[in-house]
C-alpha atoms as one frame of an Amber mdcrd trajectory, in Angstrom:
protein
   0.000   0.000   0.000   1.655   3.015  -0.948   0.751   6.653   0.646  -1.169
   7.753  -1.757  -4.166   4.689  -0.560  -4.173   5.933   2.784  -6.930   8.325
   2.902  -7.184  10.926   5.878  -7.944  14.389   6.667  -5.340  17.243   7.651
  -5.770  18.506  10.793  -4.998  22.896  10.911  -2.545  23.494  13.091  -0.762
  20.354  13.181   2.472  19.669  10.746   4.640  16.713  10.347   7.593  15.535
   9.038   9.369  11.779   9.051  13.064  10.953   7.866  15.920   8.254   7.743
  17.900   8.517  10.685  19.115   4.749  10.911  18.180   4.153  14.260  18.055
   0.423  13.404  16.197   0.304   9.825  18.572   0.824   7.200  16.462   2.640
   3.861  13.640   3.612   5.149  12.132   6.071   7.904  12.244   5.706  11.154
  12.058   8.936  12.733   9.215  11.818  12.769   8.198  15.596  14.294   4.999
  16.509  14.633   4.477  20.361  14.999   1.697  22.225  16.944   1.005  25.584
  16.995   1.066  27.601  19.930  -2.103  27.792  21.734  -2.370  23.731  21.554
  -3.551  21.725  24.097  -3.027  18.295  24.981  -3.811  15.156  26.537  -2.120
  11.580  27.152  -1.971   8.183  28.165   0.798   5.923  29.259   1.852   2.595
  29.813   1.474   1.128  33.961   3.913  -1.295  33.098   6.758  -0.897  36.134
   9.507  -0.538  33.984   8.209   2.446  31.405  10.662   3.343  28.919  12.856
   6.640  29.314  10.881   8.412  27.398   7.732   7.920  28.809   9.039   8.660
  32.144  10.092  12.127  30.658   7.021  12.850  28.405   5.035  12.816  31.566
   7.552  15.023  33.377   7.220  17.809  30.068   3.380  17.365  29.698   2.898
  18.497  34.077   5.623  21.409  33.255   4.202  22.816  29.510   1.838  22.099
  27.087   4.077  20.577  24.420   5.188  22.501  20.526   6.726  19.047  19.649
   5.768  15.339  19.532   9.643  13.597  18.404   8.886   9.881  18.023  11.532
   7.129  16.598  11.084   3.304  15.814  13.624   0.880  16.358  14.829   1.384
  19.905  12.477   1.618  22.542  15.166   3.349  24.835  13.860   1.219  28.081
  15.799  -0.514  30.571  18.467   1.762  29.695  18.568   3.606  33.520  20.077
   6.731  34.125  21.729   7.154  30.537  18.181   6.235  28.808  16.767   9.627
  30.394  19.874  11.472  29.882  19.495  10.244  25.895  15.785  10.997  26.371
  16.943  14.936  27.268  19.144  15.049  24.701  16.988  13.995  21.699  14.766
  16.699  23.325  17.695  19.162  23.454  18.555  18.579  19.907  15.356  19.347
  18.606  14.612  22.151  20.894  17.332  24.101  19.878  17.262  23.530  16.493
  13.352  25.043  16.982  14.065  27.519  19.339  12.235  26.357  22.252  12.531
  24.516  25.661  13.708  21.291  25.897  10.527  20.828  28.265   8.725  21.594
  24.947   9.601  18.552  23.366   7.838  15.170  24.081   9.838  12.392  23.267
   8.507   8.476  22.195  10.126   5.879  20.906   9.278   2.172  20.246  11.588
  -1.006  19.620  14.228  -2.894  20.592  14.224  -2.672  24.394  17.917  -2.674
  26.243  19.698  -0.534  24.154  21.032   2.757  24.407  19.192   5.202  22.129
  21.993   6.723  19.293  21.146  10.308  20.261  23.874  11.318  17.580  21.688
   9.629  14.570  18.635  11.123  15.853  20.179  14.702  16.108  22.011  14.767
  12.709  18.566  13.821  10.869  16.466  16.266  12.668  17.249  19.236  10.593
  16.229  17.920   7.727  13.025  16.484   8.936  11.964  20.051  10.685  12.783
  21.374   6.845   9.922  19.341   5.380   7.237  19.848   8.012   3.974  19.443
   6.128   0.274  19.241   6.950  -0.334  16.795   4.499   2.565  14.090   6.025
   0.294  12.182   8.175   0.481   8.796   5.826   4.158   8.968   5.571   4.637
   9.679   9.536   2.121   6.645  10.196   4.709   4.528   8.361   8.067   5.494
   9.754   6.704   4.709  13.591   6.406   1.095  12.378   8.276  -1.620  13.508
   7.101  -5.141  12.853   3.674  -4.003  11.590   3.025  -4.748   8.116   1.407
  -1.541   7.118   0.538   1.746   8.287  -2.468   2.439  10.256  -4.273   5.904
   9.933  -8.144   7.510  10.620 -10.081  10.269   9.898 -13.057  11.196  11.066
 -15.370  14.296  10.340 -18.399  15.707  12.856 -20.125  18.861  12.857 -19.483
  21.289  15.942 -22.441  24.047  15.864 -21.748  24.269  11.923 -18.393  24.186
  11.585 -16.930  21.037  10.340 -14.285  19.609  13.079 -11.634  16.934  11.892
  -9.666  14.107  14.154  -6.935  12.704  12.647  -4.812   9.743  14.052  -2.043
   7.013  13.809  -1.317   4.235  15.612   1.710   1.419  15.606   1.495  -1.998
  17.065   1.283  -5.555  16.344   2.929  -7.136  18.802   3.542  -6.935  22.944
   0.150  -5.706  22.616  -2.202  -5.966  25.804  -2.625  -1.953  26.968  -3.352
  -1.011  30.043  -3.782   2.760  28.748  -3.540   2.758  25.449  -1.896   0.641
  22.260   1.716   1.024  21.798   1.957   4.255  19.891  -1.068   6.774  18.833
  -1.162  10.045  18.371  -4.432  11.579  17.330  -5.073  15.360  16.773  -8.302
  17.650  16.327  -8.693  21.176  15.176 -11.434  21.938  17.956 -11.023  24.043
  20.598 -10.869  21.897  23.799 -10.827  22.761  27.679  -7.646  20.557  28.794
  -9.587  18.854  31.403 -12.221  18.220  29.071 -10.020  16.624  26.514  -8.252
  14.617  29.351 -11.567  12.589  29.983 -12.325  12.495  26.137  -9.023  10.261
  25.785  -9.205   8.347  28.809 -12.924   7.390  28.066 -11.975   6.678  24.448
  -8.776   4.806  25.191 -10.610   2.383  27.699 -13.861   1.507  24.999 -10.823
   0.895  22.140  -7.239   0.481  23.197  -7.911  -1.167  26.172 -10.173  -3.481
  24.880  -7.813  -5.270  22.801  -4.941  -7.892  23.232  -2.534 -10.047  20.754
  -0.417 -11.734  23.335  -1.062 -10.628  26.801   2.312  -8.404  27.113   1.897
  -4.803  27.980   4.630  -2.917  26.902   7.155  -0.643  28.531   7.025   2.513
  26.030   2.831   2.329  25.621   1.782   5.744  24.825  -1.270   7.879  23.621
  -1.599  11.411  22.669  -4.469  13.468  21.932  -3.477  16.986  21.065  -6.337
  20.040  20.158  -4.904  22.781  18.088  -8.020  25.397  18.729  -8.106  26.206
  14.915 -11.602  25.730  14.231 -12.140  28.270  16.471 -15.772  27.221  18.046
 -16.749  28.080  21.317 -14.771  26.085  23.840 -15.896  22.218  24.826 -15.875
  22.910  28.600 -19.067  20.858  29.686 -17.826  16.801  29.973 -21.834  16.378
  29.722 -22.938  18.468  27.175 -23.448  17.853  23.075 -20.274  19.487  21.803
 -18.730  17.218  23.867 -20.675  14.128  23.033 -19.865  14.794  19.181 -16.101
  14.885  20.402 -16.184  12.156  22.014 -17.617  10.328  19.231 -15.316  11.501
  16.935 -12.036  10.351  18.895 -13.821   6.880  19.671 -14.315   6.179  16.216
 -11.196   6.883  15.342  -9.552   5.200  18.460 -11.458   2.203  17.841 -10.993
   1.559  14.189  -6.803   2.146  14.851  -7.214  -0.760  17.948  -9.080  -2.817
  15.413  -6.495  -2.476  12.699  -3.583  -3.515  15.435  -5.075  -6.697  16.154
  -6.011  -7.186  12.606  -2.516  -6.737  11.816  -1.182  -8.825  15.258   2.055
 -10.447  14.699   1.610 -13.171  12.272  -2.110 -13.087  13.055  -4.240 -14.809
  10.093  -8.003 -14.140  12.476  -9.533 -11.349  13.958 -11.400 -12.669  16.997
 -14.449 -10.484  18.825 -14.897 -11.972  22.114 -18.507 -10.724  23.855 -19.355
 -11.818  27.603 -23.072 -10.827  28.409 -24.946 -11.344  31.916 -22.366 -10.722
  33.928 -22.509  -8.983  37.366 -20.219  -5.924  36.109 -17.714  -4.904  34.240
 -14.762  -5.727  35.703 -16.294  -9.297  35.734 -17.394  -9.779  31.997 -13.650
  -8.255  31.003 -11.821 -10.520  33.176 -13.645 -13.766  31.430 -13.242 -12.088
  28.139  -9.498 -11.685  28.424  -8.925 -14.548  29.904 -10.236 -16.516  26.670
  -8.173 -13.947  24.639  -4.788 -14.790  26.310  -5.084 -18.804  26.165  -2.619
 -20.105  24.227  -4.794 -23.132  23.715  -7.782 -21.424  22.206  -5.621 -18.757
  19.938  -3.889 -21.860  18.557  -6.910 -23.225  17.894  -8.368 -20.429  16.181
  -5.232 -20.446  13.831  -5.771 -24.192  12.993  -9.760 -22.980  12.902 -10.539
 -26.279  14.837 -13.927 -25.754  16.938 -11.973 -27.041  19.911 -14.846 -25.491
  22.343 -13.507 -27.425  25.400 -10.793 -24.860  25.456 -13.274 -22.124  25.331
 -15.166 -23.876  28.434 -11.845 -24.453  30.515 -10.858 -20.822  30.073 -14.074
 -19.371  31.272 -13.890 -21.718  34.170 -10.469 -20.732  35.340 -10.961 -17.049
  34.848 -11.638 -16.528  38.362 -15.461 -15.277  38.748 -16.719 -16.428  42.256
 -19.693 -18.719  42.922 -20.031 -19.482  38.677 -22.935 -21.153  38.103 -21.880
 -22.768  34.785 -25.116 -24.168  34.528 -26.158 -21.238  33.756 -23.260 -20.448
  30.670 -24.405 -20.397  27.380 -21.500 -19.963  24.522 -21.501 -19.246  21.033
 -19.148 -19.794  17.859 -21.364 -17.039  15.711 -24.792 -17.643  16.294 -23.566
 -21.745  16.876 -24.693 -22.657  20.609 -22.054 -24.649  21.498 -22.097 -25.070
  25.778 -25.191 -24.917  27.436 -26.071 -26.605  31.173 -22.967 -27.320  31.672
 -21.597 -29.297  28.481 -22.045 -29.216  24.471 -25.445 -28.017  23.612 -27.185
 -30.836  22.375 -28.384 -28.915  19.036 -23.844 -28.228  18.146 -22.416 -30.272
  15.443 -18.916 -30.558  14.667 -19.840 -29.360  10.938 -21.427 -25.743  12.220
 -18.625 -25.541  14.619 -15.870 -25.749  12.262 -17.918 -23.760   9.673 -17.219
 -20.377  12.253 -13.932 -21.382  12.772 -12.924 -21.472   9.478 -13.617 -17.848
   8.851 -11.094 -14.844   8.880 -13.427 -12.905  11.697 -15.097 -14.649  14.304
 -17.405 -13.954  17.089 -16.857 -15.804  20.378 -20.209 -14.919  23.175 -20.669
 -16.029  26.475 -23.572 -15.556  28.660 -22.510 -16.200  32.323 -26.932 -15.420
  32.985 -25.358 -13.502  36.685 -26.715 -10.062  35.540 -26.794  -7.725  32.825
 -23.579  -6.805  31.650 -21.685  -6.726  28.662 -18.183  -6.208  27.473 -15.931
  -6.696  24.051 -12.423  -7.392  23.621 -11.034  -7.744  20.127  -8.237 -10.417
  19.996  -6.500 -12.413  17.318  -5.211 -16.021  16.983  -1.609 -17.187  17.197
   0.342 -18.568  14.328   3.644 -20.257  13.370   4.925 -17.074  12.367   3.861
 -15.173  15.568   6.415 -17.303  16.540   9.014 -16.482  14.118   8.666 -13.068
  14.100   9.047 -12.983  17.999  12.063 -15.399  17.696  13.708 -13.475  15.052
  12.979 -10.126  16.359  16.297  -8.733  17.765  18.479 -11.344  15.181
């Protein structure tokens, strides 16, 4: 797919920029700026994973301090379990750009993604940056949505259009990630931008509601990563009357806007999942809360046993049945557990539905998108997490990554 195919919608106030810096890719990008114009606000997300990457450590320092003129972002190095030096690289890659801009090295937010342990090459990164800031461009959103990949096989970018009062409001966004993909924030890398004008708090809870409905509702293999990052920046350039009221219609269309565009970037992640051949919706209904339906949900998600058996698309549903047992929901009356494969019933009171055959079973399976549903019949709520299934080359890919 070449940039051209990848449709989207600029977003005023907001310019980009990607280059070669060979960071660890040899011939291609791997490094990008994105510019915001003064008066932009922002929001973000970040990994909970212990051992966060340099830069995230920093970006959160820079985002409490100012609101940010830069976004610098490089693939190939994730700069995390580096210590001490992988901040003091973090700084610098800051520093470089900063003064090359004429700004504070606080201005600068810095994210990188990919190999983790080893020391970012600050040196690369600095020597490419002027000629990336020379070719800042609004219209450079397909080409940065490319250079932030690293084992994805193609780029992932969204656009959405909504109507605020009569002016027509844009969010724009890009996302990387195939692999180490179970967020507890957010996906690996996204950064999504609108022209609106946007009250900071306000567009703090737009991101965090938006994140939780899309990012973190997916998983490919159960690892959250160390550098997991979101950002959500509002350039003010349509210039409509400030979103200030978390409750009222402004912000509804907002919200709306970001969600769609939040959700359709998870869904392309797991679509493209590391050697993933299946995208997998898996829906628990009846359950007692939230919290509750997720757990069973992700718990079928990060079974080994099922996502090899929706690679081989064998209608293994004993696997299915053992996972929701084990996902830890007190006093399960399994009983009461209906499952589906589609619309196939395939457990009911406790064992294979008496109306499953092996043919309709396998039939589901042998699809490239299929629905998994579980009624636990303990109350009346739902959740979705999207998922994929796990193939020889998942584990090739993984095996080969750093070789």
């Amino acid at each position: 797919m070449s940039d051209s195919d990848l449709p989207f919608e600029p977003v005023a106030g907001v310019r980009l920029a990607a280059g070669a810096a060979g960071i660890r890719y040899q011939g291609r990008d791997d490094l990008v700026v994105l510019a915001l114009d003064p008066g932009t606000t922002c929001a973000a997300v970040f990994t909970r994973n212990a051992f966060c990457a340099a830069p995230v450590t920093l970006a959160r320092r820079h985002l409490q301090a100012v609101q940010p003129s830069y976004l610098l972002i490089n693939s190939g190095n994730a700069n995390a379990g580096t210590g001490k030096r992988g901040l003091e690289d973090a700084h610098a890659s800051c520093q470089a750009l900063a003064d090359l801009a004429g700004c504070g090295a606080e201005s600068v937010l810095p994210f990188s993604t990919g190999v983790i342990g080893e020391h970012l090459p600050v040196d690369r990164i600095a020597s490419a940056l002027p000629a990336v800031l020379q070719s800042l461009d609004a219209d450079a959103w397909p080409r940065a949505a490319r250079a932030i990949m690293t084992t994805d096989t193609r780029p992932k970018l969204r656009s959405v259009r909504f109507d605020l009062n009569g002016r027509t409001a844009t969010v724009t966004g890009i996302a990387k990630g195939s692999g180490m993909i179970c967020p507890n924030m957010a996906t690996m890398l996204a950064f999504l931008a609108t022209d609106a004008v946007v009250d900071p708090e306000v567009l703090q809870t737009c991101l965090r509601s938006a994140a939780d409905r899309s990012f973190n509702a997916v998983s490919v293999d159960g690892d959250t990563s160390t550098n997991d990052a979101c950002v959500l920046a509002a350039t003010g350039a349509l210039g409509n009357a400030p979103i200030e009221d978390p409750h009222g219609a402004d912000y509804a269309a907002l919200l709306a806007a970001v969600e769609a565009v939040c959700v359709d970037l998870a869904t392309e992640i797991v679509r493209d999942g590391e050697g993933a051949t299946k995208l997998v919706r898996i829906r628990v209904e009846e359950a007692l809360d939230r919290d509750e339906a997720r757990q069973v949900a992700y718990t079928i998600a990060h079974s080994p046993l099922v996502k090899t058996a929706l690679f081989a698309s064998d209608p293994n549903w004993g696997r299915i049945l053992a996972a929701v047992g084990r996902a830890g929901v007190a006093d399960l009356d399994i009983d009461r557990i209906r499952i589906h494969l589609g619309d196939v019933l395939i457990v009911e009171e406790g064992g294979r539905a008496a109306s499953y055959t092996e043919e309709a079973g396998a039939a589901v399976m042998a699809g490239s998108e299929i629905d998994i549903r579980v009624s636990l019949g303990r109350g009346s709520v739902d959740a979705q997490i999207l998922t994929c299934d796990f193939s020889y080359d998942y584990v090739r890919i993984n095996a080969e990554y750093r070789s």
